[in-house]
N, C-alpha and C positions, 0 to 999 in steps of 0.2 A: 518580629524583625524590624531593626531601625529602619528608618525610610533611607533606600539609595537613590541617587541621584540619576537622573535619566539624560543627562548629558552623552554618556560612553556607551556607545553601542557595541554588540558582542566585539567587533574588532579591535576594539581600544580601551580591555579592560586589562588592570594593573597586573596579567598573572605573567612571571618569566618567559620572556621570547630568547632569552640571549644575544639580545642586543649589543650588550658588555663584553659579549666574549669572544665574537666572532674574530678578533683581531689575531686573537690564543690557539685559535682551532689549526693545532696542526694532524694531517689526514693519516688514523689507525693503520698502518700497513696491513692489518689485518681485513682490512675489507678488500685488497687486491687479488691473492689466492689466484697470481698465473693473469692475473689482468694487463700482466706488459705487453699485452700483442699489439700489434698493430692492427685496426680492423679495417679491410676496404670498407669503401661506402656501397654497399648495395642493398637492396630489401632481401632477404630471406624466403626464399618460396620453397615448397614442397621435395623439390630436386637438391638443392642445394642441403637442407634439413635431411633428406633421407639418406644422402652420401654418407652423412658424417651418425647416423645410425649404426653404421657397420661399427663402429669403433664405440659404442656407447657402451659401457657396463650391461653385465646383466643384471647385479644387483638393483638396481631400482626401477626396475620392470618393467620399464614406456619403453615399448618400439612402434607404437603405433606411428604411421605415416602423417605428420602436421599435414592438414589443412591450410588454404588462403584466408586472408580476411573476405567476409560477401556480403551483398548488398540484395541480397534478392530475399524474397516474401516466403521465409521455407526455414526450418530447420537444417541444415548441412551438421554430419559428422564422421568423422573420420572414418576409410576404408575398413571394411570387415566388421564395422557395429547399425546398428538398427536403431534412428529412436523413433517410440510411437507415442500418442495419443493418454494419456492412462484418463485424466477428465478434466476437463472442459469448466469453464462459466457458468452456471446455471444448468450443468449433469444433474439428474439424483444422486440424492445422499440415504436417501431411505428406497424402503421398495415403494411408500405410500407419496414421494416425489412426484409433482405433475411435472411432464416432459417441458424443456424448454422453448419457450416462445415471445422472443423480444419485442411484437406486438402489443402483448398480455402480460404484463408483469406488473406484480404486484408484492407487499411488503409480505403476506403469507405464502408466497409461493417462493420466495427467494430465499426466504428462512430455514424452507426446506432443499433447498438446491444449492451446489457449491458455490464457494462466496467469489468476487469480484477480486483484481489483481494475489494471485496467490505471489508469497514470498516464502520467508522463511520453511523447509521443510528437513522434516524427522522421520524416520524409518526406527519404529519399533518394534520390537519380535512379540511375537504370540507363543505361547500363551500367557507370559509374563517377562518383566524386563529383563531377566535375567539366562532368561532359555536361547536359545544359539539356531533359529530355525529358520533356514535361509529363503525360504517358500510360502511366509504367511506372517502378517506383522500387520501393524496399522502406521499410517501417515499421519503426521499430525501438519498441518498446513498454515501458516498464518494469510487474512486475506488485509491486504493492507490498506489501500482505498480505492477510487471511484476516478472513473474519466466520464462525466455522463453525457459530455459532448459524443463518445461515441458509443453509448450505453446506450442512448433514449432518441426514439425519431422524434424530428422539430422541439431538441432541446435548446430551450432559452436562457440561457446563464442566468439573464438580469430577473427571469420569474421564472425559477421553477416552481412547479406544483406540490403540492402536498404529498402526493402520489409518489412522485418520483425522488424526494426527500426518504422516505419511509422505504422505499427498496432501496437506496444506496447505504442507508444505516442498516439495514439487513443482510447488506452485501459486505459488510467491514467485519472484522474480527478474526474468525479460523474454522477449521475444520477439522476435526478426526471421522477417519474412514478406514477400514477393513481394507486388506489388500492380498491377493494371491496370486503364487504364479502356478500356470497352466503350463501341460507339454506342447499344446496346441498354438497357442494366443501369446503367451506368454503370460505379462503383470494384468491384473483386470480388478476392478472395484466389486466387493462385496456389498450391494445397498441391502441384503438383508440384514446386518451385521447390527447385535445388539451393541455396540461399541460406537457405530456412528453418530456424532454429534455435529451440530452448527452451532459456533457462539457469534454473538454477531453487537450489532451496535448497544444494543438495549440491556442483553444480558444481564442478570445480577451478579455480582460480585463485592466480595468483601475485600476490605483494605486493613493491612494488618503491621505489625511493627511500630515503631517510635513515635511516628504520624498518624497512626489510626487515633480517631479521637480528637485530634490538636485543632483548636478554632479555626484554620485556615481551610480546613478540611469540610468544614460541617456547610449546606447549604438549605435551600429553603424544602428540596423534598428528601433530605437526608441531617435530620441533626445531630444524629450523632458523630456524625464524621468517618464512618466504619462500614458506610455500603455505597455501592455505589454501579450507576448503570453504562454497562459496556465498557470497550475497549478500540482506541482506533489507531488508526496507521502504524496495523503493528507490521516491524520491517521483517530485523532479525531474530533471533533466541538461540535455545539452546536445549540441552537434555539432563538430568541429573543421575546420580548413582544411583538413586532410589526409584526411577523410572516415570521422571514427572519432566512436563516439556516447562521451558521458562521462553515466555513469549516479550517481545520489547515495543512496547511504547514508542515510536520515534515523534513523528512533526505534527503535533498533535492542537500543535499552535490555529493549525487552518483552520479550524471548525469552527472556533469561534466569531467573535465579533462585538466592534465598539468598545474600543480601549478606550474611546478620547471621552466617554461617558463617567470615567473615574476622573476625582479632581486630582493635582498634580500632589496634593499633599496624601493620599492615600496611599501607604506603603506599597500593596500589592499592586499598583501600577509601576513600579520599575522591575517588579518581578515580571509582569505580562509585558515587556516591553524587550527587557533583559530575555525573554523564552520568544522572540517575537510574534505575539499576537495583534491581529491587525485593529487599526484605531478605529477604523466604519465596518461597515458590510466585511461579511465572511466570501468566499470564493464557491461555498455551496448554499450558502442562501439558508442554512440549516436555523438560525437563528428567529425566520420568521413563522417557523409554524411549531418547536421545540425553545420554549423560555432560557431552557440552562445550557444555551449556547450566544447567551448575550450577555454581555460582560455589568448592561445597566443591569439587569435584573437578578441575574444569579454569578459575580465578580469570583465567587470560590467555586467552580468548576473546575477552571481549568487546571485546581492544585490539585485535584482528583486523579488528574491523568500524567502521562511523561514517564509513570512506572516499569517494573518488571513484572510481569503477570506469571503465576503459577499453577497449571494445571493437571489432573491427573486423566493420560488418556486413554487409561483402564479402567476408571469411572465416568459414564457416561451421566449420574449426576452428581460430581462433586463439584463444588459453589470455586470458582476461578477465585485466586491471592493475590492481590496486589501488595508485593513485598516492599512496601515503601524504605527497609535498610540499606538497601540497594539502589539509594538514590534516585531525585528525579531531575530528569534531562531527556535528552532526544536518545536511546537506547537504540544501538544498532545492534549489539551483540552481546549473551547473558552463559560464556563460555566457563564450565563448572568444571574443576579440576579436584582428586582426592589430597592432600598432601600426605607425609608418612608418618605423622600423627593425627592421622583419623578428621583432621579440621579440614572445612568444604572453601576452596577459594572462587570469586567467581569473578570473568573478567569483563567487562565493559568496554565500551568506545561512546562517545558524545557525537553524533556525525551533524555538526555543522562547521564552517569554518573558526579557526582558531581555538575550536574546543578542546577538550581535554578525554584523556584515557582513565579509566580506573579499575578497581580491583577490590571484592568485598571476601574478608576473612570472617568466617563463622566463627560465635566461640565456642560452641558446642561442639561434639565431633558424627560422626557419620556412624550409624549404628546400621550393620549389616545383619543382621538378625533379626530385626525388626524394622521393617519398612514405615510403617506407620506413625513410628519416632518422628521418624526424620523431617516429618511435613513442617515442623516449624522450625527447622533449622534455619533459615533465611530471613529468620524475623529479629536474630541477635549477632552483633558481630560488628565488624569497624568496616568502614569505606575508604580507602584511600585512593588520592589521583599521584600521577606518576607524574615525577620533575625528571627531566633527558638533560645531563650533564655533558661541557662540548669533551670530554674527554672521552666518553662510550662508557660512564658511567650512570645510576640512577640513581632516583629514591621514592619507593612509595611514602608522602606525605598524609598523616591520618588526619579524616576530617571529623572528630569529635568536638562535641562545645564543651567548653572550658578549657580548651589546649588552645597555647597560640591567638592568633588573631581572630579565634572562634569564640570569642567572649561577649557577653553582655558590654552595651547595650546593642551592638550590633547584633548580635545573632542572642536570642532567650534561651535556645534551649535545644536537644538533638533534632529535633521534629524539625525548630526552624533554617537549622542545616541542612538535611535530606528534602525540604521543601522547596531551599536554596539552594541546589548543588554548585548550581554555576558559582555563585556572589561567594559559596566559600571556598571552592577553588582559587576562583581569583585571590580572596582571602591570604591562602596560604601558601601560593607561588609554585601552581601547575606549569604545566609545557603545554603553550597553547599549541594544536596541532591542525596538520592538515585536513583536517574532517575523518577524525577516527572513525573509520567504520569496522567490521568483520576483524575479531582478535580471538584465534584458535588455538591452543597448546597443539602438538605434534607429540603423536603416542608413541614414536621411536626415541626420538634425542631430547624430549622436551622440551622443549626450548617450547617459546609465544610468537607468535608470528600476527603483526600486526598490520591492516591495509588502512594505508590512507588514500582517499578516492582522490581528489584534489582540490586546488586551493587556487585560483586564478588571480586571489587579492593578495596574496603572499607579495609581500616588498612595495605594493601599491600605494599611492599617496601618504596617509599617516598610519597603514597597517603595520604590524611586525614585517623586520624583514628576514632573508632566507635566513636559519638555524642550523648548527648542528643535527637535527635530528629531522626537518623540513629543510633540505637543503636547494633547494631552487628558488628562484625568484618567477611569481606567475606560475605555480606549478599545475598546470593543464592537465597531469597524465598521473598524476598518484606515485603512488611507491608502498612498497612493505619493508617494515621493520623485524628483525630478528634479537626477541629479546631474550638473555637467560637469567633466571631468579638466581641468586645465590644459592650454592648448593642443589640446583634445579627444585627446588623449596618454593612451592606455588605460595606460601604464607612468609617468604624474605621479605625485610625492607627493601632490599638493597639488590641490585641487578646490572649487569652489562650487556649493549645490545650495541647494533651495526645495521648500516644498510644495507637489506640484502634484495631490491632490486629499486632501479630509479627505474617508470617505466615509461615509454614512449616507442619510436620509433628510430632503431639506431642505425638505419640510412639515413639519418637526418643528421645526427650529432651521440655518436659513441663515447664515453669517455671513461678514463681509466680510476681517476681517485674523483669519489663522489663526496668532496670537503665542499663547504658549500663558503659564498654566494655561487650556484649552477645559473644558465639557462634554463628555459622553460622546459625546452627540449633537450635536455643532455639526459643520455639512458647509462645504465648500469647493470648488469646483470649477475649481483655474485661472482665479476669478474672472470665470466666465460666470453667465449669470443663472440661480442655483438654479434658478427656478419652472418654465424648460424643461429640465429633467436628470431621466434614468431613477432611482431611489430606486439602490443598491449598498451591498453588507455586505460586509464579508471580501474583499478582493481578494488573492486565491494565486497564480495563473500567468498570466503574460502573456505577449504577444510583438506583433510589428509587421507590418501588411502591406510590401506596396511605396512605398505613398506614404507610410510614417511615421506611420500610425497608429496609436494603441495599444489591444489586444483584450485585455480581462481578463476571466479567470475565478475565480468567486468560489468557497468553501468554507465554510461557516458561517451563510447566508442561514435554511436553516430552523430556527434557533435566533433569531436577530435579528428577522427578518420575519415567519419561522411562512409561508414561502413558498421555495419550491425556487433551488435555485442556479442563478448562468446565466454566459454571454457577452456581455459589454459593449464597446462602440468610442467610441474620443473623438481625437478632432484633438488635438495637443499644439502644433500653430502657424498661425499667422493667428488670423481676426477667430473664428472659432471653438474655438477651445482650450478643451477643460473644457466643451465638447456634449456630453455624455456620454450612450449612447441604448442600449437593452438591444436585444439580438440573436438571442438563443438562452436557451431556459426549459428546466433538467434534469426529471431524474424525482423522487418523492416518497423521501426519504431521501439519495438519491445528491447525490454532490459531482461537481460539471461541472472535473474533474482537471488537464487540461491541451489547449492546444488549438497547430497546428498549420497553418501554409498550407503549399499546394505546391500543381503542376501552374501554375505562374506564377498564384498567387493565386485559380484556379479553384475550390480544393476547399480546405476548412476540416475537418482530419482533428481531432476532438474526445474525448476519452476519457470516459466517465459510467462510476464507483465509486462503489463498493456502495449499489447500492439497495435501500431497504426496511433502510440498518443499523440494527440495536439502539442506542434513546437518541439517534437523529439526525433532529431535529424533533418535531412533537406527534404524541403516540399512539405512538411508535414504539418504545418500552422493551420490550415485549412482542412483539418481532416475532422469531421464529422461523421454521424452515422450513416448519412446518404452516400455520402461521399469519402470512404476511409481509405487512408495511405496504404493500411494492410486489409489481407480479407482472410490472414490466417487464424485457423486451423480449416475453415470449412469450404476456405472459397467463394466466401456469400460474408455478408454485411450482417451483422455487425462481427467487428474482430473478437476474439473470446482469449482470456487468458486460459492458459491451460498448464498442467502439471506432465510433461515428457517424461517419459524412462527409456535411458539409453543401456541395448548390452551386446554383447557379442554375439554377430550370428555364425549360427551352427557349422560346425564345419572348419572356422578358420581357430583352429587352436586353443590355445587357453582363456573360460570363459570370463576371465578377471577383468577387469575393465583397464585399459590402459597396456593390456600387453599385444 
């Protein structure tokens, strides 16, 4: 890779904002769909929402009673459902697990024990991916990272110990675990389960594709470039046909340390600069007792991580893929769609600000008949990032070297493109975006539904400012995009998409055409009548039931609201679209992660991370292990992340979740 230049930081790199066009942007009538109402200004509460219940379709099968927003140390969810416990921080994973004790912890004991902040999770059936059994499946869990301020009594930020370095790397990575439900208990952890695995900081894994191999790759206890130890701050992922989870890499940036140890003419310092890795000391201190998190002594580390990781969690020892075709960036989401010739699309999001979305096409196709094929599908194939036109049209742009502005001497060759994702993005004129995160296809109308959490530098000083497709200025509150592939052809170039919710609070400022420059706070909901919609901030992870509806979970609510995070549902068709009605209240601190159906829509598997973290919401800067904001799940110190499943209790009707 040419050397870039380290003047422009992520906000002010050359990729299309639509700066030029915002003059042209006249507003799609199509995003209105009945949006002439007039909305009083009031907040939305439970009465008001349930009224207008009577008159909802049956077709899209929420009548469950919305919930407040809440601010209290508990789980709240909706009338007539149950969520309980399923495991804990530091549960067994095995039967041979030594019970938890935040006293005593240590890097062998945790390795056996569920890992720290779970995120991302998967419900996969038993006995194989393909069997339909609604009572017995495994979890696959990502653990994403560490708060060890309230992990460790009398942690010291500025010296942690070796000890407690060594369990937080223990604590990172994922889980597969056995799961059953009972007539008694309900969902419960199998630890004898030949299936349970912990992969954690250390892990071995192999790196495969374009980059495996390529000198940026190789380091002083790996030369070949093609192995490589663990996996961190994995957020989001996803599942494949073939019944493999793809876990995402996100901010992988933190670990490190000592940029300002490279000299200025060393290429890979605009790459670690461009990914922001910090110039001194790392935020975990992991650098002083682990070499290859310090950028003087081992600088090709950090090209190691940022991937999509592939694992099988029907083998409890197959060696973890990191599919380097599939780009490397801050991965929020590794969403895999069939198309109708057999080739595997998968979707992406970059979650930091002004980053970019993408989309990788296999060029092999998906062999049902043999499973075993397929494992290297993800190792060939094109990457493209998506350009948002102000007219509601697109274009996925392919990131191949030798095409376009992907040419020598800037870019050598594909490796130094998938190593560079960002620099050939900007390259070839993405939409920089609001912090793509969670991008799910919808198994009813197809269509992609994409969240962006928010972006509070949008229009700020020399930032981009609001776009067609980021249409606020300071966007606080996020939004989801509604995007369709031509032809609903998950492998088109070319696509048309619409706002299909600005979100926020629309007691505050409702508005009808969402053309942008907005306010911060202007909301839009699919052009339903604000006055009856749940308040939402920050939408992070989504997914669909059966009928095509869409469940978002939020990250960021007790900063915006000064009220905990939750689960929300909204119809995306009929007379309903843009009902948007809260479902599930997290705990005080904790982010409501990633949420989950299985058992045919019975059970809502939910992940709640870190509660009680340091600086997440009010009051909460000072929260320590002595002294934590939250003391959920146990009521006792330290807070534990835990893994919820939410269902309907007995008795009250249909056990689907959401009706």
């Amino acid at each position: 890779m040419k050397f870039r230049s380290q003047s422009k930081l992520p906000e002010d790199q050359p990729g299309d904002s639509f700066q030029d066009v915002l003059s042209r942007r006249i507003a799609r009538r199509s995003f209105l769909k009945g949006a002439l109402l007039t909305a009083p200004l009031l907040i939305a509460g439970p009465a008001a929402l349930s009224r207008h219940l009577a008159e909802a379709e049956e077709g899209d099968g929420l009548n469950f009673k919305p919930i407040n927003l809440d601010n209290q140390d508990r789980v709240l969810v909706a009338e007539g459902y149950d969520a309980k416990i399923l495991i804990r921080w530091g549960d067994p994973v095995f039967q041979s697990s030594p019970n938890f004790d935040p006293f005593n912890q240590s890097k062998l004991t945790q390795e056996h024990q569920f890992g720290y902040n779970c995120d991302y999770v998967a419900y996969l059936p038993l006995p194989h991916h393909r069997s339909n059994n609604p009572r017995q499946g495994l979890l696959w869990i990502n653990h994403e990272y560490t708060n060890e301020a309230i992990m460790f009594p009398k942690y010291d930020a500025q010296n942690p110990t070796h000890a407690q370095v060594d369990v937080a790397l223990a604590a990172h990575g994922g889980a597969v675990i056995e799961i059953r439900r009972n007539s008694r208990d309900g969902w419960e952890v199998v630890t004898g389960s030949l299936y349970n695995r912990r992969i954690t900081g250390e892990t071995e894994m192999e790196i495969t594709g374009p980059a495996a191999g390529d000198d940026m790759m190789k380091v002083s206890y790996d030369e070949t470039g093609r192995r490589v130890r663990g996996m961190f701050n994995n957020c989001g992922g996803g599942t494949t046909p073939w019944g493999t989870v793809l876990t995402c890499e996100e901010n992988f940036n933190q670990y490190f340390a000592n940029r300002a140890s490279l000299p200025d003419t060393d290429e890979r310092k605009a790459n670690h600069t461009r990914y922001g890795l910090p110039e001194s000391k790392s935020e975990r201190g992991w650098e002083l007792y682990h070499d290859r998190f310090d950028l003087a002594k081992d600088p090709n580390e950090p090209f190691r991580f940022g991937w999509v990781v592939e694992i099988d969690p029907y083998d409890p020892h197959f060696i973890p893929k990191k599919r380097t075709s599939l780009g490397r960036l801050k991965h929020e989401a590794a969403t895999t769609v069939l198309a109708p010739d057999g080739h595997i699309t998968v979707y992406t999001g970059d979650d930091e600000r002004f980053e970019y979305m993408y989309k990788f096409v296999s060029s092999g196709r998906y062999n049902q008949a043999n499973r075993a094929a397929n494992f290297g599908l993800l190792d060939q194939g094109t990457l493209y990032v998506a350009k948002f036109n102000d007219d509601g049209t697109g274009q996925w742009l392919p990131l191949v070297h030798g095409q376009g502005a992907l040419v020598a001497p800037d870019f050598t060759s594909q490796a130094d493109v998938l190593i560079n994702t960002r620099f050939a993005a900007d390259a070839v004129g993405g939409t920089k975006m609001d912090r793509p995160e969670d991008i799910e296809t919808n198994p009813v109308n197809g269509k992609v539904y994409c969240a962006m959490t928010n972006n509070t530098n949008r229009g700020t000083g020399s930032n981009p400012t609001a776009d067609a497709a980021n249409p606020r200025t300071g966007n606080r509150h996020g939004h989801i995009i509604e995007l369709t592939e031509d032809g609903n052809d998950p492998t088109s170039l070319n696509f048309g998409w619409e706002i299909f919710l600005l979100c926020g609070d629309p007691a505050v400022q409702p508005v009808n055409d969402p053309a942008p420059p907005l306010t911060a706070e202007a909301t839009y909901f699919a052009g339903f009548d604000p006055s009856k919609v749940s308040p939402i901030s920050s939408p992070d992870n989504i997914t669909f039931d059966r009928k095509g509806n869409l469940w978002i979970a939020t990250d960021g609510q007790p900063t915006t609201f000064k009220m905990n995070d939750g689960i929300f549902a909204v119809p995306v068709e009929g007379k309903e679209r843009g009902f948007l009605r809260q479902f599930l209240s997290g705990v005080i601190g904790g982010e409501v992660a990633s949420l989950h159906f299985g058992a045919q829509d019975q059970a809502l598997f939910v992940t709640i991370q870190h509660p009680g973290e340091p600086g997440t919401g009010p009051d909460s800067t000072g929260s320590t292990f002595e002294t934590p904001t939250s003391v959920w799940p146990d009521g006792t110190t330290p807070p534990r992340p835990s893994v919820v499943v939410a269902t309907k209790k007995k008795g009250k009707g249909s056990p689907v979740i959401g009706s």
